[in-house]
C-alpha positions in Angstrom: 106.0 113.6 90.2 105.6 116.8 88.7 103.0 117.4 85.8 105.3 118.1 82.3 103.8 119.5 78.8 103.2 116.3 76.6 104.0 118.1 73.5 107.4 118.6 74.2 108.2 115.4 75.4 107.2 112.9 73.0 108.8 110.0 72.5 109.6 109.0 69.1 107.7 105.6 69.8 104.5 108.2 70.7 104.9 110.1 68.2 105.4 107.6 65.3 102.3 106.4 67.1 100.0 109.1 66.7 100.9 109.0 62.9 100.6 105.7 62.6 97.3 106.2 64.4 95.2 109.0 62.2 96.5 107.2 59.0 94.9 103.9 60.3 91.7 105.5 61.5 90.7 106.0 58.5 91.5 103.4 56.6 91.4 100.8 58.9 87.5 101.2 59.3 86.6 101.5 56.0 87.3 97.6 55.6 86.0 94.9 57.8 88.0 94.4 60.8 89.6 92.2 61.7 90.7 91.6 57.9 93.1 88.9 59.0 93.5 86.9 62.8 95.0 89.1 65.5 97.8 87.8 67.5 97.5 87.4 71.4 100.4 88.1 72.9 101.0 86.4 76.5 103.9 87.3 78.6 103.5 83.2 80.1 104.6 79.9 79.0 102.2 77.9 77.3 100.2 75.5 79.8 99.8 78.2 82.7 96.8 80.2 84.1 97.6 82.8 82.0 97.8 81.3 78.8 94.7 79.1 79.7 92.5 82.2 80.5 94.0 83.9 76.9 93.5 80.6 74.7 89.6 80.1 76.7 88.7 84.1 76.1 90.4 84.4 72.7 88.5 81.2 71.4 85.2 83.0 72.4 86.3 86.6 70.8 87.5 84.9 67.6 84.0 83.3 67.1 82.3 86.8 67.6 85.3 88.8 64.9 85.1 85.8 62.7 88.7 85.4 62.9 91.2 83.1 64.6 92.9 85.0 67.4 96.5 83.6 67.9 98.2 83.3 71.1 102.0 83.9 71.1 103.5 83.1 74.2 106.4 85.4 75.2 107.4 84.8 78.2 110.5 86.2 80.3 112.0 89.4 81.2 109.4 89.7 84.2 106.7 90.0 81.6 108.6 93.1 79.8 109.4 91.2 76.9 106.2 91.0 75.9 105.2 94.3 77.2 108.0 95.8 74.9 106.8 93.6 71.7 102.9 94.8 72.5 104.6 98.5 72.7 105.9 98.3 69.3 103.7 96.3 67.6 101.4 98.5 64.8 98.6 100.0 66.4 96.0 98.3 63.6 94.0 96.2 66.4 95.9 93.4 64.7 97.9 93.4 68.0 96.1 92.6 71.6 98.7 91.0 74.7 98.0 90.0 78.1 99.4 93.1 80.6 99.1 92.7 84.4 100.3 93.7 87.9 103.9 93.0 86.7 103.5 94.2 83.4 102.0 98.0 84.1 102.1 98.5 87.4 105.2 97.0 89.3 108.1 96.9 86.2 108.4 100.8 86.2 109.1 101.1 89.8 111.3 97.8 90.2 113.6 98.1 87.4 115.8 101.1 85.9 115.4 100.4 82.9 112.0 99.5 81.3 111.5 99.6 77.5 108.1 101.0 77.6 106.2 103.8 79.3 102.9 102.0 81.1 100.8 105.2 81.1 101.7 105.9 77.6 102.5 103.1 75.1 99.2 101.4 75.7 95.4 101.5 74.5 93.5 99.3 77.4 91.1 97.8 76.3 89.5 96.1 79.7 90.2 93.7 82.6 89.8 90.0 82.2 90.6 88.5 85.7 91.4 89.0 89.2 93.8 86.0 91.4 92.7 86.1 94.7 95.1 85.5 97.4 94.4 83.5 100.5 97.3 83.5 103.4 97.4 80.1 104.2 99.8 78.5 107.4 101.3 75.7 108.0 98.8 73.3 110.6 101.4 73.2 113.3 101.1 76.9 113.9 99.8 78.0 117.1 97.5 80.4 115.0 93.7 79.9 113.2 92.6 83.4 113.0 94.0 86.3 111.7 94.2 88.1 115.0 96.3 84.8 115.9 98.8 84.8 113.3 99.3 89.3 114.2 99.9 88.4 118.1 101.7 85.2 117.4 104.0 87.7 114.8 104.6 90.6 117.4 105.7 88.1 120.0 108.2 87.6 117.7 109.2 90.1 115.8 111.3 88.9 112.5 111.0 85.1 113.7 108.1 83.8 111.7 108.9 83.1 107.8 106.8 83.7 105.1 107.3 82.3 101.3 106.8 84.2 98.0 107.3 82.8 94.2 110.2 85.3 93.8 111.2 88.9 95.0 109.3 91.9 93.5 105.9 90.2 92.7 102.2 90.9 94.0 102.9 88.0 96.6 105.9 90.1 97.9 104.3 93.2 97.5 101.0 92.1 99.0 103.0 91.0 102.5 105.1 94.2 102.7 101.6 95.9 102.6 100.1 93.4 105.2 103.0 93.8 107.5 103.2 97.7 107.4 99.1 97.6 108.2 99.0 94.6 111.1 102.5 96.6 112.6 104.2 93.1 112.2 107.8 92.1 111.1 108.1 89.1 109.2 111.3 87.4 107.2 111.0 87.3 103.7 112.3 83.8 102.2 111.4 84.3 98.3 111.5 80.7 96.0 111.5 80.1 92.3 107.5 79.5 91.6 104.6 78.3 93.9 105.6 74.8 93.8 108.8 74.7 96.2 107.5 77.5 98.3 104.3 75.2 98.8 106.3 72.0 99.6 108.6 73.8 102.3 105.7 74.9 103.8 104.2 71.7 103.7 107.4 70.6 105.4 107.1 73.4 108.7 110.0 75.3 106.9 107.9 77.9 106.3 105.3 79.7 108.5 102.8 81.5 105.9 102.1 82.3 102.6 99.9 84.6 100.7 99.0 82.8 97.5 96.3 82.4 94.6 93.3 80.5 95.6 93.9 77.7 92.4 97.6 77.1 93.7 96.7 76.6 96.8 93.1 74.7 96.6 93.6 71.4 96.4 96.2 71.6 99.9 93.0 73.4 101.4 90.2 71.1 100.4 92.7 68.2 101.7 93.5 69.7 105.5 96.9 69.8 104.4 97.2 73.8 104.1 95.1 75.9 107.1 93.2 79.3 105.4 93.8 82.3 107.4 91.9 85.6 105.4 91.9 86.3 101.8 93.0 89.2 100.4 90.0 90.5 98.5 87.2 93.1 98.8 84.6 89.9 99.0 84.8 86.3 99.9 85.8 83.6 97.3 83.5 81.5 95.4 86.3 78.7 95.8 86.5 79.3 99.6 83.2 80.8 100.8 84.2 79.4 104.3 87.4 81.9 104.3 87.0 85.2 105.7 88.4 88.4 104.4 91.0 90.0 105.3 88.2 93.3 106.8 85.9 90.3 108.2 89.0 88.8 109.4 89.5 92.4 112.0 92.6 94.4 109.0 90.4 97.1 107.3 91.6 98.3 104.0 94.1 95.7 103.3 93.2 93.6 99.5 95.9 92.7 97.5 95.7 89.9 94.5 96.8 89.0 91.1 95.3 91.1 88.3 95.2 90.6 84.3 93.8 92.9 81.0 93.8 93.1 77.4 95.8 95.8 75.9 96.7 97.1 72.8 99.6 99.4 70.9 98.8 102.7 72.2 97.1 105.0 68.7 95.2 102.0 68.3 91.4 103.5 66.9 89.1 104.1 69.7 85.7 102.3 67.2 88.5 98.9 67.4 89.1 99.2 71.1 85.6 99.6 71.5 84.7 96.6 69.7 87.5 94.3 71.3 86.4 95.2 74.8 82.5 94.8 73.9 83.6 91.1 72.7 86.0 90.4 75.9 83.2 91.9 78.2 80.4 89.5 76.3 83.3 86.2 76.7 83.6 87.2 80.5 79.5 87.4 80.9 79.3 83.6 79.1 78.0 81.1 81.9 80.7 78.7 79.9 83.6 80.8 81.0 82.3 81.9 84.4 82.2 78.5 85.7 85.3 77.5 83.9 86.8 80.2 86.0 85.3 79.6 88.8 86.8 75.6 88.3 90.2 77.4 88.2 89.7 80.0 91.5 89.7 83.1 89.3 87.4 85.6 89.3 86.3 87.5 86.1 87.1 91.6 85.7 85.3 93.3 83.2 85.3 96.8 83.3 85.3 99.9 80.1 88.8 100.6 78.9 88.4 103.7 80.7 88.0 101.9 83.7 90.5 100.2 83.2 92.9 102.5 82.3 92.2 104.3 85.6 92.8 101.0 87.3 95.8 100.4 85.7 97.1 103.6 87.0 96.0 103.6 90.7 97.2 100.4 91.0 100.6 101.6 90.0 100.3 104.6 92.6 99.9 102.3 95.6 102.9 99.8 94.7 104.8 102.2 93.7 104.7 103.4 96.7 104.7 100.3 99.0 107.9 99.4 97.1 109.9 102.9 97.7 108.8 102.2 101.6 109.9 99.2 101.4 113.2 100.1 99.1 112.7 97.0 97.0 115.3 96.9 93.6 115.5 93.9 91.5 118.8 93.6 88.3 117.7 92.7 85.5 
């Protein structure tokens, strides 16, 4: 994509933005902030891993601001809804949401139409957790290593089945990669959620499936489910007896579920600072670690630059791995 001169192409959302911003600068941090609780937006129903992780995380930033921060779940739209209210929402610091994979780094490429720009419209503020995945098979496969389940593939090219919670996703995304590094052809069969796709591969409909360690944990633990490699840079605290995906003989190959705290973009850099100093000190807290750790997620801290320059490569590689792949979804 070529490089274009910012100051010509505004958006009116980016520049209302930037006036919004320098008035609140100002004015903002002369008074103690936050002056009233912030809202949390998450783009998840109540009762999931996202919204556990906000509600666990927000309880322990509100202590530090001395202010209640309020989850508001919005889910649907494949997370844009809530992207989109987070986008518009005053850039005061009054205003933090949940983004991830979907959110910033999969929407722009999947969809036409998005209603926010990721590289634009938002102030990150840091990571908060990582969802490793593990491929797990079913235990009548003729396959226990990763080497296995490759030869096993190219023996049959297109034959063995692999499950995903729905089209588009990192799941999907993550075996598109896997298949274009191991030289393997698989069939997709995408389901609505983890649930089904972990009962019809319970049943032998299903061959393999590259999933988050806490949806797929309990099946492990019980022999029920056999772990193949996970898809991380380092083995799992939840299944140190799992290889990686490198250990497992496929170099450069990670792919996993990733979440951050964002903001309005013109948000004031002293408020960013200050929520990603409290998130950072709620991800350090041997509380929330192990809490965490319970669930099979791992915790992310990084600077907002760092972030911010995550959130961006991240968005390079699937970008790219869904053009190969020519992947569309309607909204």
């Amino acid at each position: 994509m070529k490089d274009f001169d910012a100051s010509a192409h505004l958006s009116r959302r980016a520049l209302l933005t930037l006036a919004a911003g320098a008035a609140l600068s100002t004015r903002t941090l002369a008074q103690p902030y936050p002056s009233q609780p912030p809202r949390w937006i998450v783009p998840y129903p109540a009762g999931g891993g996202t919204d556990v992780v906000a509600r666990m995380l927000g309880d322990s930033m509100g202590r530090a601001l001395g202010q209640t921060l309020v989850i508001d779940n919005k889910p649907g739209g494949g997370t844009m809804i809530a992207g989109d209210l987070l986008a518009r929402a005053k850039p005061d610091g009054l205003t933090v949401g949940t983004v991830d994979t979907s959110t910033v780094a999969l929407a722009q490429h999947l969809y036409k139409r998005v209603p926010y720009q990721p590289e634009k419209d938002f102030s990150y503020i840091g990571g908060t957790t990582r969802f490793p995945f593990v491929m797990v098979v079913r235990p009548t496969l003729k396959a226990h290593t990763l080497a296995e389940l490759i030869a096993l593939a190219r023996t049959e090219p297109g034959g063995l089945k692999y499950a995903t919670p729905g089209a588009g996703g990192p799941n999907h995304l993550g075996m598109e990669l896997f298949q274009r590094k191991a030289g393997i052809a698989l069939l997709h069969v995408p389901y609505k959620g983890d649930a089904p796709a972990l009962q019809d591969l319970l049943g032998g409909q299903i061959d393999m499936y590259l999933v988050n360690t806490a949806a797929s944990l309990p099946y492990i633990k019980s022999g029920k489910l056999r772990p193949i490699a996970l898809s991380m840079a380092r083995r799992s605290a939840a299944l140190p007896e799992v290889p990686t995906f490198a250990e497992a003989g496929l170099a450069d190959f990670e792919s996993y579920s990733w979440q951050g705290l964002a903001a309005p973009a013109g948000t004031p850099e002293p408020i960013v600072a200050r929520l990603n100093a409290e998130l950072n000190k709620a991800l350090a807290s041997d509380d929330i670690r192990k809490r965490l750790a319970d669930l099979g997620i791992e915790p992310s801290p990084t600077t907002p630059a760092e972030f911010t320059a995550f959130v961006k490569a991240q968005s390079a590689l699937w970008g790219e791995v869904i053009r190969a792949a020519n992947i569309k979804l309607e909204q």
